[in-house]
N, C-alpha and C positions, 0 to 999 in steps of 0.2 A: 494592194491590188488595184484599189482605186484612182489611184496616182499616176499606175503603170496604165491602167486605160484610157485618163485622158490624156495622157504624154502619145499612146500610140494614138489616138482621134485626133490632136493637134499634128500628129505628122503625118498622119493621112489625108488632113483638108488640104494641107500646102503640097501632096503629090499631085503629079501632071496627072494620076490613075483615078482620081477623085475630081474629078473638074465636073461633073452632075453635081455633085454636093455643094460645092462652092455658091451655087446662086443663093444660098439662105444666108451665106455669112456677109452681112452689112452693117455698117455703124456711120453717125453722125457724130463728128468733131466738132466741140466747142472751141471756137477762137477766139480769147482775149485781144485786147488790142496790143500786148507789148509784144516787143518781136520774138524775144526769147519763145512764149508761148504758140505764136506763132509758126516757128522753124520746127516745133516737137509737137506742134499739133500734122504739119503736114509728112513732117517723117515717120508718126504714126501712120498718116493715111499710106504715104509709097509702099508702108512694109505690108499692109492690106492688103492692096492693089497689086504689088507687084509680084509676091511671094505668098499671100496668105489666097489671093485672087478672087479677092472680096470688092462688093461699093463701099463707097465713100462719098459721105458730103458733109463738107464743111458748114458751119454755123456759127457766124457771129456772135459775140456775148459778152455780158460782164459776171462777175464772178458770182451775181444775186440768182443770176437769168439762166445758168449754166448749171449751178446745183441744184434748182427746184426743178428744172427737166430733167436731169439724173435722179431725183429721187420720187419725180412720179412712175418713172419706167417705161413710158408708152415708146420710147427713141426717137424722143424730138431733139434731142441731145445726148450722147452714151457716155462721152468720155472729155474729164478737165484736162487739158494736155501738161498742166504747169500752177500746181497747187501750193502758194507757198506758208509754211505754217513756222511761228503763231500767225502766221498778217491773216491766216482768213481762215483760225481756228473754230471762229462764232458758226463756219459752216459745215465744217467735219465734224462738230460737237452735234449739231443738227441733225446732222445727215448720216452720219457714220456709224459716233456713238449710240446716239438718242434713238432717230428713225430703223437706223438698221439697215438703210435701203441703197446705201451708194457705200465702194472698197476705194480705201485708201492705199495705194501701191505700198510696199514694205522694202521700195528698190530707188531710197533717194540720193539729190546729191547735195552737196550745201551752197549755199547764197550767203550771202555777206551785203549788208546794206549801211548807207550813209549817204554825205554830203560833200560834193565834191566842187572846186573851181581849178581851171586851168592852171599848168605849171607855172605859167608866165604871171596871170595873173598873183598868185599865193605867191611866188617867191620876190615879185615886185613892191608888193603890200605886206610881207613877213604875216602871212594869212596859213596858218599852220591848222587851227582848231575852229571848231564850230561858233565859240564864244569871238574870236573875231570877226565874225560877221556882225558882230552886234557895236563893234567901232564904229565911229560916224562916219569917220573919211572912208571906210572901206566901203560901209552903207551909199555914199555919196556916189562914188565910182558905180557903183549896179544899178543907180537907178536911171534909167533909159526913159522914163517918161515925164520925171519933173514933177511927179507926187511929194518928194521928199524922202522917201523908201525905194532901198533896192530891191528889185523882183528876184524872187526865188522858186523856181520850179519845185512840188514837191510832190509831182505824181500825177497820172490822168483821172478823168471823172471816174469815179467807179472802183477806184482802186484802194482797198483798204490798206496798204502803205500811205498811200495819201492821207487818209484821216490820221494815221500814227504822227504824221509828220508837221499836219497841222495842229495838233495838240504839243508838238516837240518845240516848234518854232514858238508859242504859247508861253512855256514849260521853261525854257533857253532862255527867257526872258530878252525875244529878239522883237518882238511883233512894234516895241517903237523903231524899230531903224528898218525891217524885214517886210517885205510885204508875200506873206505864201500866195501862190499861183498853181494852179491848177488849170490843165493843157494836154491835148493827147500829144504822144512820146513824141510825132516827127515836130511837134513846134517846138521842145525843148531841144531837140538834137538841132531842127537849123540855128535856134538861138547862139548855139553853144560854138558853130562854125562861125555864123555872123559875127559875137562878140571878140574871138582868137583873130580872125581878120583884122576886127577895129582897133583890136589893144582895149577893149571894153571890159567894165568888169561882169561879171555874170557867176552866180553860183544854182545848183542844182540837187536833186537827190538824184543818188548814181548806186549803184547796185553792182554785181559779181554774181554769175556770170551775164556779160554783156557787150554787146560790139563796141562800145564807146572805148575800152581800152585800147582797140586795136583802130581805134577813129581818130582820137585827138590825143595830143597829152595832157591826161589830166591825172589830178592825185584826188587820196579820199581825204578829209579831215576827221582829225581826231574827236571824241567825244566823250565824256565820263565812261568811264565802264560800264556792262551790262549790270543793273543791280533790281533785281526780281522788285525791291521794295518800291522802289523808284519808275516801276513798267507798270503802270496800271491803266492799259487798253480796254473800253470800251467801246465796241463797233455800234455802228447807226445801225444794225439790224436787230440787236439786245435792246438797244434803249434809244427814243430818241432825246433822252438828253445826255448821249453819246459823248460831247465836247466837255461840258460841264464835269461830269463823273469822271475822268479818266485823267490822270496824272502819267505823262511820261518823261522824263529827267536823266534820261540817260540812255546808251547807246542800244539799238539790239542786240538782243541774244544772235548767234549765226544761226542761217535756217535750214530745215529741211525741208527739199520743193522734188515733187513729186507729182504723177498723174493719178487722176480718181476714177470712178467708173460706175455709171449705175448697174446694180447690184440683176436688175433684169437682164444686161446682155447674156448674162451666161447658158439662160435659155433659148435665147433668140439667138444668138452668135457666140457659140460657144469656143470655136476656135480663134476669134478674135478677142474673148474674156482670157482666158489663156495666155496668149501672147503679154497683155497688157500687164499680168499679172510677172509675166519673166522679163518683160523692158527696162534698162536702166541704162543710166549716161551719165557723165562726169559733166563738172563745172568746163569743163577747160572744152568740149564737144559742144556744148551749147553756147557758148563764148563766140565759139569757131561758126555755127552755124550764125546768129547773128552780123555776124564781123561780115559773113556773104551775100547777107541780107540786107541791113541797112548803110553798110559799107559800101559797098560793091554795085548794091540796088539789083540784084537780082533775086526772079523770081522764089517764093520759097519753097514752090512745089518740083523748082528745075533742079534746087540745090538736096533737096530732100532725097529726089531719085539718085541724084549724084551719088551721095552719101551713101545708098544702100546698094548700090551697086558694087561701089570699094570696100566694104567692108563684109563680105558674105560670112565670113567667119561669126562675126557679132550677132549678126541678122540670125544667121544660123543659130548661135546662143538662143536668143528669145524664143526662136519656135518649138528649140527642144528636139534641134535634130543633131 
């Protein structure tokens, strides 16, 4: 019976008959810098705004900044648009398990992560696996600045992939020929056009789903298999001797990425805790919204409305009508 009433109160905030009610339901999106999160932070807000006929404001963040306003509650932040686990386990153990105070949607899709260099380059240099980065000559070609070391993107500030990566690059036994770098996502994507123009070498960490596939041609490189013994992630927010502690030697696990939600909307904005809780998307839809976004360069709140307009059926799904 409980069920059946808020399914009938989520479809009576999104009637035109209920538009007095509408003023109470509002939420603040946390926005990560990568685009993925981006595109699903703002297609959450379109389906608010457009359908749920709720505010919205976006908010800036990184993944530290984002869960500790979701788990005070006051809605300085309501909702992670693009949660990916294990990379940022350390904070749904927090926040989830522990606190109690922020829901982990139960409606993901999976990711898939690595290290990637262009077609041209890998097939010019027989650069197949992660362990050929640690060649000299291939080293030689990536480095653009005459350190000695080729540069390798391994994620933006803030990003707990980035610390996996930097402990991988470590791990790989690359860090004499590799130099890890750390960069928000649009410096490695022009890198990655600049270097396909020059015939330069350049490698990266590249991920699934993401617009770079439908950007350049590039491949993922192979890596040891995922081997649990061989995964041992410590995040700087557990320990700060994070790097030290942590052995990682082998590929990731694939992920489950997902949206979270402080655990107070549901009193404050119950028809928009609701929706969140029935939301879900495939790899291959957040690929697509990317691909519009830093492809295309168009905006992501244009593409977002886009998106909700063409597919009322799906929309319709999440609200429960």
């Amino acid at each position: 019976m409980k069920t059946n009433l808020k399914s009938l109160g989520l479809a009576a905030a999104v009637s035109v008959f209920a538009m007095p009610v509408l003023a109470a339901e509002e939420v603040k999106i946390g926005v990560p810098s990568w685009t993925g999160a981006q595109a699903i932070a703002h297609l959450l807000g379109a389906v608010v705004e457009m359908r749920v006929g709720g505010t919205v404001e976006y908010v800036p963040g990184n993944n530290a900044t984002i869960f500790q306003a979701m788990d005070q509650g006051k809605g300085d932040i309501d909702v992670h648009p693009d949660v990916w686990l294990p990379n940022q386990e350390s904070f749904t153990k927090k926040y989830v398990d522990e606190a109690g105070t922020v829901t982990l949607s139960s409606n993901p899709y999976e990711g898939n992560q690595g290290f990637c260099v262009s077609q041209d380059f890998g097939e010019a240099n027989n650069i197949t696996d992660i362990a050929d980065l640690g060649r000299p000559d291939v080293a030689a070609l990536m480095d653009s600045d005459g350190n000695g070391k080729g540069e390798m993107w391994i994620g933006a500030p803030g990003w707990a992939s980035a610390n996996v990566n930097e402990v991988k690059t470590r791990d790989y036994g690359l860090l004499d020929f590799i130099e890890p770098v750390r960069a928000e996502e649009s410096v490695k994507t022009a890198r990655i056009k600049d270097s396909i123009a020059k015939g330069e070498g350049y490698a990266f960490y590249c991920y699934k789903p993401h617009a770079v596939w439908f950007m350049f041609d590039v491949k993922m490189l192979s890596e040891p298999a995922y081997d649990p013994a061989k995964y041992v992630m410590v995040q700087p927010s557990d320990d700060a001797d994070w790097y030290d502690k942590s052995m990682v030697a082998s590929k990731d696990a694939l992920k489950n990425v997902q949206i979270a939600w402080s655990n107070s909307l549901e009193s404050r904005s119950p028809a928009i805790a609701e929706f969140f809780a029935n939301f879900s998307l495939t790899a291959d839809d957040v690929s697509g919204f990317a691909f519009e976004i830093s492809g295309k360069g168009r905006d992501p709140a244009e593409v977002a409305r886009e998106w909700v307009e063409a597919n009322p059926d799906r929309v319709d799904a999440w609200l429960g009508l």
